[in-house]
C-alpha positions as CSV (number, residue, x, y, z in Angstrom):
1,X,-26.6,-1.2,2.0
2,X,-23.7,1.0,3.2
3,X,-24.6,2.9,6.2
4,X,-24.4,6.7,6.1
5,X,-22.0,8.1,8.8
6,X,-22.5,12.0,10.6
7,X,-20.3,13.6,8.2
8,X,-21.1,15.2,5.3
9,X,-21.0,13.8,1.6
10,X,-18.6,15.5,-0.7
11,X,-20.4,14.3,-3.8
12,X,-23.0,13.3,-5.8
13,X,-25.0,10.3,-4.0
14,X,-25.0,7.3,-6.8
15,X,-28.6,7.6,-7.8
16,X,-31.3,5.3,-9.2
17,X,-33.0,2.2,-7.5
18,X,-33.3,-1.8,-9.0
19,X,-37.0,-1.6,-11.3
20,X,-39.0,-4.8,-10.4
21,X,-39.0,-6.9,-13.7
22,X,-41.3,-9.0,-14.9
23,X,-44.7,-8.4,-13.1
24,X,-47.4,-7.4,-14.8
25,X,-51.1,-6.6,-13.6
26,X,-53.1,-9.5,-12.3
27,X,-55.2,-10.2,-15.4
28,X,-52.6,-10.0,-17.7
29,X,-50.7,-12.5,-15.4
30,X,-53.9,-15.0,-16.0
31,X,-54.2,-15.0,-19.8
32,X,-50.6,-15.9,-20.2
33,X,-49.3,-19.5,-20.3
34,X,-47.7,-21.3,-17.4
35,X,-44.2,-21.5,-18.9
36,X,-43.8,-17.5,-19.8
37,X,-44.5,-16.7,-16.2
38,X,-42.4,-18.8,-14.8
39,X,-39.8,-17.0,-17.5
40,X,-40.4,-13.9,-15.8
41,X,-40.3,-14.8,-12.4
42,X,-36.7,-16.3,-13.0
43,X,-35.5,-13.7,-15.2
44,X,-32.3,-11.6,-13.7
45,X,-32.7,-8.0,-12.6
46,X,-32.0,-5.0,-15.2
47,X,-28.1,-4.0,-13.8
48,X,-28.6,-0.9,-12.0
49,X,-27.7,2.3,-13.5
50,X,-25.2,5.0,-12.1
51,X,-25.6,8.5,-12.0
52,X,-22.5,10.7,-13.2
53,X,-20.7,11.7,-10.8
54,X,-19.5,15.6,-10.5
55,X,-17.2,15.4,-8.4
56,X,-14.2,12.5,-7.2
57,X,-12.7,12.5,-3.5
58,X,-9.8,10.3,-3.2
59,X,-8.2,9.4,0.1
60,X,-4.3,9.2,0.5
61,X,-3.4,7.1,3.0
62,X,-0.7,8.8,5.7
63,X,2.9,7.5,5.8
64,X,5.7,8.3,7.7
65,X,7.9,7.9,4.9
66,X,6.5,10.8,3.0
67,X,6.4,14.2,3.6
68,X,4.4,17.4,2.3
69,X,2.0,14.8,1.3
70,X,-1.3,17.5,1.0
71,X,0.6,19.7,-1.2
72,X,1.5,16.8,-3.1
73,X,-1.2,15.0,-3.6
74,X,-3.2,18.2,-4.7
75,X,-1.0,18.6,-7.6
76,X,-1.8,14.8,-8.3
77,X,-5.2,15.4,-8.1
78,X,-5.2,18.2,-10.6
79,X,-3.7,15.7,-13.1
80,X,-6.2,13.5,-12.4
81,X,-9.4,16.4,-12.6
82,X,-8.0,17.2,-16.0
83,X,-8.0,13.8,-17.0
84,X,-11.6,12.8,-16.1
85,X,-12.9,16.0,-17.0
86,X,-14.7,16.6,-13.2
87,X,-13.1,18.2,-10.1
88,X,-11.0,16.1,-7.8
89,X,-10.7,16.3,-3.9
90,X,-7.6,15.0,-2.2
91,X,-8.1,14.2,1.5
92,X,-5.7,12.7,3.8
93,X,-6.0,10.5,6.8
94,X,-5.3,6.7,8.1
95,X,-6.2,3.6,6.5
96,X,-9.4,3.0,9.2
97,X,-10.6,6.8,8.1
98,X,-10.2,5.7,4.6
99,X,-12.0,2.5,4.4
100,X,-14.7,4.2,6.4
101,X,-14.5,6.9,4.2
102,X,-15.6,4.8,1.2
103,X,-18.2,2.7,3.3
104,X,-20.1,6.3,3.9
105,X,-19.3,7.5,0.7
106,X,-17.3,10.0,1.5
107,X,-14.6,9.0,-0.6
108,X,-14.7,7.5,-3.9
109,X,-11.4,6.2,-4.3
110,X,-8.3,5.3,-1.7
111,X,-4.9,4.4,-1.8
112,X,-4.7,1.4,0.8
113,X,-2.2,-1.9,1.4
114,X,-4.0,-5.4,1.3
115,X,-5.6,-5.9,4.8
116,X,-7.3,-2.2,4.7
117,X,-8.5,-3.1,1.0
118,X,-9.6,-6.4,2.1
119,X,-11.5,-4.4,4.5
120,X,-13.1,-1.8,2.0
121,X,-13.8,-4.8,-0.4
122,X,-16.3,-6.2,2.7
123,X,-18.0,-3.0,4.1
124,X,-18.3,-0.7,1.1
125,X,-18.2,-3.1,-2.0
126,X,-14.8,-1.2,-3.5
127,X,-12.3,-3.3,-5.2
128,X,-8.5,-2.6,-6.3
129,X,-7.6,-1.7,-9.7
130,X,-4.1,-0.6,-9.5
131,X,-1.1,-1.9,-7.3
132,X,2.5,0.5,-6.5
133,X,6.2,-0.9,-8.1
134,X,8.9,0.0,-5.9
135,X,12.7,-0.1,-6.3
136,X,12.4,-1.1,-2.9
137,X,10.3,-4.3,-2.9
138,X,11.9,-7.6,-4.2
139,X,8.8,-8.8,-5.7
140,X,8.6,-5.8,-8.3
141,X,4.2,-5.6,-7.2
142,X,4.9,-7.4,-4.1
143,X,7.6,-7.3,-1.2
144,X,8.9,-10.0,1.9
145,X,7.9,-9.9,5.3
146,X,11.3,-10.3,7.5
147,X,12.7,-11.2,10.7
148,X,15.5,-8.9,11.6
149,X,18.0,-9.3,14.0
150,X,21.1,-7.7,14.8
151,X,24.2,-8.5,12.9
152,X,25.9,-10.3,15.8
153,X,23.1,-12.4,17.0
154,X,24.0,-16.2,17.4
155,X,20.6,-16.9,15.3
156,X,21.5,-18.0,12.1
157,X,19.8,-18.8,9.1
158,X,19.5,-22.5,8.8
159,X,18.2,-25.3,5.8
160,X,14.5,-24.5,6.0
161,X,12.2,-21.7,7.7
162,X,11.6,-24.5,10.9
163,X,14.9,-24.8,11.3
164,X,15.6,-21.3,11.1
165,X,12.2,-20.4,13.4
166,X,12.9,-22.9,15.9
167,X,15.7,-21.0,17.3
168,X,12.9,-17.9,17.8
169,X,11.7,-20.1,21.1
170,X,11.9,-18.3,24.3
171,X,13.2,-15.0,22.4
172,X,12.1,-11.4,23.0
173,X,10.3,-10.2,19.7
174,X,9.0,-7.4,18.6
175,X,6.0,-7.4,16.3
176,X,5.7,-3.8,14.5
177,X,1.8,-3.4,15.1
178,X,-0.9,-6.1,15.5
179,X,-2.8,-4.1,12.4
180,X,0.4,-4.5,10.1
181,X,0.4,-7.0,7.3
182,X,4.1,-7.5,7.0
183,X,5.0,-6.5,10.2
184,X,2.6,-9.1,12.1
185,X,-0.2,-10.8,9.8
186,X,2.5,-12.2,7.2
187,X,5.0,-13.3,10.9
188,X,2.8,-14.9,12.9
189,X,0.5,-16.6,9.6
190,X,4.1,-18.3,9.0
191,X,4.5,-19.2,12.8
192,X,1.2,-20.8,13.0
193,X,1.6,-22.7,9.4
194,X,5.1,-24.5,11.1
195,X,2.9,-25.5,13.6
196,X,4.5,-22.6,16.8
197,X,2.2,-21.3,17.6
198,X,-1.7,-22.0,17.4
199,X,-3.0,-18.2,16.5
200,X,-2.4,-14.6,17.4
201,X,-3.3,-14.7,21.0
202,X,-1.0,-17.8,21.9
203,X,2.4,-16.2,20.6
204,X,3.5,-16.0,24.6
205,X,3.8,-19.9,24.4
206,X,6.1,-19.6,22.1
207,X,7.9,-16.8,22.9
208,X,9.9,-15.4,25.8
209,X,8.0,-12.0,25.3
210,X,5.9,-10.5,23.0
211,X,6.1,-6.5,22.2
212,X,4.2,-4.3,20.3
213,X,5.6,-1.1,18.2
214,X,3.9,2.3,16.7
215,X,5.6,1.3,13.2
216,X,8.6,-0.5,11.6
217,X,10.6,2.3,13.4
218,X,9.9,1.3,16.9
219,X,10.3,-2.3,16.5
220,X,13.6,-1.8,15.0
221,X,14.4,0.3,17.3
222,X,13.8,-2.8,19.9
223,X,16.4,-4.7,18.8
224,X,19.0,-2.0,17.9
225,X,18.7,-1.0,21.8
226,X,18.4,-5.0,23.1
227,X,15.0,-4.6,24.1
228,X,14.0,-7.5,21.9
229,X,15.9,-10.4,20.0
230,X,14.6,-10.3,17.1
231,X,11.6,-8.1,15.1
232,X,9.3,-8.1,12.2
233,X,9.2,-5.7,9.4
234,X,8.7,-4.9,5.7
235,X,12.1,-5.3,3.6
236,X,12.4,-1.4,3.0
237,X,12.1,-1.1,6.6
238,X,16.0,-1.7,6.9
239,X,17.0,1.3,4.9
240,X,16.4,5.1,5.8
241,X,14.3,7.1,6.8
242,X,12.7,4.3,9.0
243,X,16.6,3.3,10.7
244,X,20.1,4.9,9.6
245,X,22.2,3.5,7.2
246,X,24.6,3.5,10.1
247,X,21.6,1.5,12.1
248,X,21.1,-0.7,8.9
249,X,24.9,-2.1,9.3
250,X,23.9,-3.5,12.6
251,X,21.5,-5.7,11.4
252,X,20.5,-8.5,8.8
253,X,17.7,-10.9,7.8
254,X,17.2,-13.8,9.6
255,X,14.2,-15.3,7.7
256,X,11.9,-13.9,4.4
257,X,8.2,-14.5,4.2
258,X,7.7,-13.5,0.3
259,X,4.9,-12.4,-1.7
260,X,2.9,-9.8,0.5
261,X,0.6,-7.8,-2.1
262,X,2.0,-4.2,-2.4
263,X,-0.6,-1.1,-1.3
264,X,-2.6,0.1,-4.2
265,X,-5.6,1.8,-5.9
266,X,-8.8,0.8,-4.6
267,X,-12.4,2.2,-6.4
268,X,-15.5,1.9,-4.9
269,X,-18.6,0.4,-6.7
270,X,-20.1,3.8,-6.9
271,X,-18.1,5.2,-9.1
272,X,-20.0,4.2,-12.7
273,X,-17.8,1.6,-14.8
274,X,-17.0,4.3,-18.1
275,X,-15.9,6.7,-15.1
276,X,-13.8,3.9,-13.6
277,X,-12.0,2.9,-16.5
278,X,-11.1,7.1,-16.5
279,X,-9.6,7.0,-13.8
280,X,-7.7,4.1,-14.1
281,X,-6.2,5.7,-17.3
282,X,-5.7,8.5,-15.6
283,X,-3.8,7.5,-12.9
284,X,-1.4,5.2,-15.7
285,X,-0.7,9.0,-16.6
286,X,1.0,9.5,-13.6
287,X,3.6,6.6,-14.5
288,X,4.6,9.0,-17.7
289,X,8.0,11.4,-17.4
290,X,6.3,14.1,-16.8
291,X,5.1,12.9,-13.8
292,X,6.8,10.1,-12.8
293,X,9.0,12.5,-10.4
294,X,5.9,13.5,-8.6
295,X,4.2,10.3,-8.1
296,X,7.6,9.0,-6.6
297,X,7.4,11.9,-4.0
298,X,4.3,10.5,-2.7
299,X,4.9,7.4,-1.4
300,X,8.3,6.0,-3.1
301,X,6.6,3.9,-6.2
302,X,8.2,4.2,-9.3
303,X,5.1,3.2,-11.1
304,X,1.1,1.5,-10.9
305,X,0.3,-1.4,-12.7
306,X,-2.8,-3.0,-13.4
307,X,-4.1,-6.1,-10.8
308,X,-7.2,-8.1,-10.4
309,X,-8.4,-7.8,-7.2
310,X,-8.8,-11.5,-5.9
311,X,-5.7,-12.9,-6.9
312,X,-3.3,-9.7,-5.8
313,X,-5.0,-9.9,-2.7
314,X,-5.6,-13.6,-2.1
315,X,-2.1,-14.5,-0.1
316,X,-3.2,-11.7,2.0
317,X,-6.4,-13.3,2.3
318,X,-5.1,-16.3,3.0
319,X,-2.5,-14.9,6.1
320,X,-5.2,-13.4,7.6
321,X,-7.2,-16.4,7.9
322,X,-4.4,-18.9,9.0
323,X,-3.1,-16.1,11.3
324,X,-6.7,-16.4,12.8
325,X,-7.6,-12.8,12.4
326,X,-9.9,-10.6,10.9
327,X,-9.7,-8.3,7.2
């Protein structure tokens, strides 16, 4: 049971409690044979009904690539009310508000990246539907993790990722937060699968020293100033408006870690499966010509396509585990 936090609810409360099947009244229960009440002790639960819902909050995750986003994202959410037919509400806030958000059902809906739906998946049951395309990410639905250093570092790219890693011992690096997936989780789950290191609190015995940024910004920023040798980042980190293009130039990839799952769509279980499937077709709208402009605005994606949950989410899954850290 999802526990109900101090702020208010925005919406209809999903109504209707499981009925207890399969009991009858005790003298009934003794004139029937053996093998129908053993049928009606094992039967499975009627599937709990959901009340309609009359009204939809969705939470948009901040980014620092994005600007305007409120205004934006109320015009998206006006799409989306005419769509489904019931008012939508666009709030805005960090991923941690947003999972908790959906675990006090205060939001029905949120766009989050792996780890935070990972998260949302555990405390409030929600699942995601819908992942971003970018021009930006080399996997189409999915982008590399990367070690950047500058362009005149003596650390080259070499036959195989040890090889290549190897040459990371003693260096200064520069992680972009211990909460990022590409920018951490991805980094050190590769460290600790070529045997470096043995988790997230033992990178110091590996490396020289270990820093921490506020975003793919700062940690760049690290090595473009020779605070640190070498940093870890998203791929579309290297390109504006997280560096120059001038500050770009001075750098290059040392070593890819592919396949992190791109930020997406994620529905909580309250939301009733005929509204579900809605929304989803509602937010394919947003993909059309007509909006296509718009949606870019927001947050760069030049389309959503449809995922299953597990698999789009189980490399991230697995990094966090191997890492030795927690959705």
């Amino acid at each position: 049971m999802k526990k109900v936090l101090f702020s208010p609810i925005n919406f209809a409360v999903v109504a209707g409690l499981m009925s207890l099947v399969g009991l009858t009244a005790c003298t009934e229960n003794s004139q029937q044979p053996t093998s129908q009440t053993n049928t009606a002790q094992t039967s499975a639960p009627t599937e709990v009904a959901k009340a309609p819902l009359k009204e939809l909050t969705i939470a948009f995750a901040t980014r620092r690539d994005t600007k305007d986003l409120q205004s934006k994202v109320d015009q998206v959410s006006a799409i989306l009310s005419k769509e489904i037919g019931i008012p939508v509400k666009a709030v805005i806030g960090d991923e941690t508000a947003s999972v908790e958000a959906l675990k006090a059902d205060r939001a029905n809906v949120a766009f989050l990246s792996g780890r935070a739906a990972l998260k949302a998946d555990t405390l409030a049951g929600s699942k995601m539907y819908l992942a971003e395309v970018r021009d930006d990410y080399s996997g189409g639905k999915t982008y590399d993790s990367i070690f950047v250093v500058p362009e005149n570092s003596p650390l080259k790219t070499l036959a195989d990722g040890t090889q290549t890693l190897e040459q990371l011992r003693g260096k200064r690096m520069a992680f972009t937060s211990r909460s990022s997936g590409s920018g951490f989780i991805f980094p050190v789950s590769e460290l600790v699968g070529l045997k470096f290191v043995d988790g997230p609190d033992r990178l110091e015995q590996f490396f020289g020293k270990v820093t921490y940024g506020d975003g793919y910004s700062s940690a760049l920023q690290a090595v473009l100033r020779d605070q640190a040798d070498v940093a870890a980042v998203s791929e579309y980190a290297l390109l504006p408006p997280w560096i120059t293009a001038e500050e770009g130039k001075k750098l290059r990839v040392l070593h890819a870690v592919p396949n992190v799952p791109a930020h997406g769509i994620v529905i909580d279980d309250n939301v009733p499966a005929d509204m579900r499937e809605k929304l989803i077709n509602a937010f394919l709208k947003l993909n059309e010509p007509e909006n296509s402009e718009l949606f870019r605005s927001l947050y760069n994606s030049t389309k959503l396509v449809k995922v299953d949950h597990e698999p789009h989410l189980a490399i991230m899954r697995t990094a966090i585990e191997r890492a030795g850290l927690k959705p």
